[in-house]
C-alpha positions in Angstrom: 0.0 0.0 0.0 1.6 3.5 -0.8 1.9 6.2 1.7 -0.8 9.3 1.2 -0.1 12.7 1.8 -2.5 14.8 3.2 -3.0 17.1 0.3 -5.4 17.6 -2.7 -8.8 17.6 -2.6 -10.7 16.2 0.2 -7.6 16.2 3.1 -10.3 16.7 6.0 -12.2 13.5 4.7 -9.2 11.7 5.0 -9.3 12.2 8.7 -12.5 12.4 10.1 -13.5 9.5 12.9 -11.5 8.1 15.5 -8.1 6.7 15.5 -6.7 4.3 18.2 -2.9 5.0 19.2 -0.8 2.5 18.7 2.6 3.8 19.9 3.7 7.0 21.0 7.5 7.8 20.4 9.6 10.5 21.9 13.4 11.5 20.3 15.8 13.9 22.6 17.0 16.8 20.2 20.2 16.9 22.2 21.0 12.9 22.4 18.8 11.3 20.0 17.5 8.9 22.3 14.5 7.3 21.7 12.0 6.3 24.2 8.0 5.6 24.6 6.6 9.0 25.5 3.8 7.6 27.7 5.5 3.8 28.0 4.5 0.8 25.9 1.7 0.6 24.5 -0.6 3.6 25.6 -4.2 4.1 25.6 -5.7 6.8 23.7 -7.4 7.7 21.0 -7.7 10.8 18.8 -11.1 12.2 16.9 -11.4 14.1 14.5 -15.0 15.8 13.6 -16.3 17.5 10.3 -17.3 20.2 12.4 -13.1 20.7 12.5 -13.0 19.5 16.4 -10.5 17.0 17.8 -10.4 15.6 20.9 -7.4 13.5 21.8 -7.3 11.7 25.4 -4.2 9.3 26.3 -3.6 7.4 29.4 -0.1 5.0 30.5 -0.9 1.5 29.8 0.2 0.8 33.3 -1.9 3.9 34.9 -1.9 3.6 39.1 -5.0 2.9 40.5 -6.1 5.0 43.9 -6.6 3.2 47.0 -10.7 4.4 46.4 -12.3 6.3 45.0 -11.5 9.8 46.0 -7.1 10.0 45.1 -4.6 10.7 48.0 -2.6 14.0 46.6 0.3 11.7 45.7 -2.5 9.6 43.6 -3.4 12.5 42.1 -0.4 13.8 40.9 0.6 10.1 39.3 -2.5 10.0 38.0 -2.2 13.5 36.4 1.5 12.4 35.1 0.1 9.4 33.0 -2.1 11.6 31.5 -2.1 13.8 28.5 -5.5 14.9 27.1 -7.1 18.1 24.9 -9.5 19.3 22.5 -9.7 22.3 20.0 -10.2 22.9 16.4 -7.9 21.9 13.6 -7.1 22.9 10.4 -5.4 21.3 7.5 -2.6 22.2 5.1 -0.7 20.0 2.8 1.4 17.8 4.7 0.5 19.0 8.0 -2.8 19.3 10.8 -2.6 21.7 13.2 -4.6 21.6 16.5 -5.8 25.1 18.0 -6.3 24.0 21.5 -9.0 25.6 23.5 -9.4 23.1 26.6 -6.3 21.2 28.1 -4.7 18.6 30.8 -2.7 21.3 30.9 -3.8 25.1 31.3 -0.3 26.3 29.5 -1.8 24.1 26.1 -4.8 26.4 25.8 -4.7 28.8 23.3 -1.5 27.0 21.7 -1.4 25.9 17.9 0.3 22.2 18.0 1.6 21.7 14.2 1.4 17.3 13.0 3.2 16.5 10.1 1.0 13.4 8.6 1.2 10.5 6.6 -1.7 7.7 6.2 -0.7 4.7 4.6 -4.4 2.1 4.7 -6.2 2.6 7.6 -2.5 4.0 9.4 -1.8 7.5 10.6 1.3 9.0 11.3 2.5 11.8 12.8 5.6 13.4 13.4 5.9 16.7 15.3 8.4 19.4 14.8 10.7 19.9 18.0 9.2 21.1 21.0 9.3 20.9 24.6 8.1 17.9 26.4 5.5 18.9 28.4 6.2 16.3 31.4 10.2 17.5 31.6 10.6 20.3 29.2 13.2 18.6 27.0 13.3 19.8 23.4 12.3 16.4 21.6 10.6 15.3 18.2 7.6 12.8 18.9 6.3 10.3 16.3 2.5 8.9 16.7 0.9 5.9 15.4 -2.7 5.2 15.1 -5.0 2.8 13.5 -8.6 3.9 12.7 -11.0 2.5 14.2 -14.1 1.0 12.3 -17.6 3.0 12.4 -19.9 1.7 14.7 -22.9 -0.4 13.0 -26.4 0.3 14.5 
């Protein structure tokens, strides 16, 4: 199957609906180490809308689970670290998507324009992100994202 760009007529169509993550990939700037940006194998999924929203919500595989139902402050803050969630609008441009965030996990995201280089090969997205600070640790890093879309429900 070849590789499409996201260009040419009908490059929102090409995204709409929900896309599991697959793997999440983080690459130092400085080192060029390569690690999983959230561990193996994270949960999440991203949606994209024809109304132009997205919504993306991602979760550590291995997540800590509170002692009940209301979190100690020390559950909370794990909890908040294996998290990384948002929703906006996005817009579309050749090669790239770009995410204007209006809600965030993180209050510093709002009002922030996050740039996706994409590729879709079959029913495969990928992204790759121009450098930028890690949000957890503030390192300058590159991150490359993998989803798979997920089928539309049937009635």
């Amino acid at each position: 199957m070849t590789k499409q760009r996201l260009d040419g007529p009908g490059i929102q169509e090409q995204l709409l609906g929900t896309w599991k993550m697959l793997a999440w990939r983080r690459q130092v700037v400085a080192t060029g180490e390569v690690s999983d940006a959230l561990g193996p194998e994270p949960r999440g999924f991203i949606t994209y809308t024809a109304d132009t929203r997205v919504m993306v919500l991602v979760v550590k595989r291995d997540r800590p689970m509170p002692s009940n139902l209301t979190p100690t402050p020390a559950e909370k803050i794990a909890l908040y670290d294996s998290l990384f969630a948002y929703s906006g609008t996005y817009s579309v441009d050749a090669e790239q998507v770009t995410h204007h965030i209006d809600t965030s996990w993180n209050e510093a995201w709002n009002g922030t324009h996050q740039v996706r280089y994409c590729t879709i090969e079959g029913n495969r997205l990928t992204y790759r992100s121009p450098p930028a600070k890690d949000p957890m640790d503030g390192e300058q890093c590159w991150y490359t994202v993998e989803f798979e879309k997920v089928p539309e429900a049937r009635s």
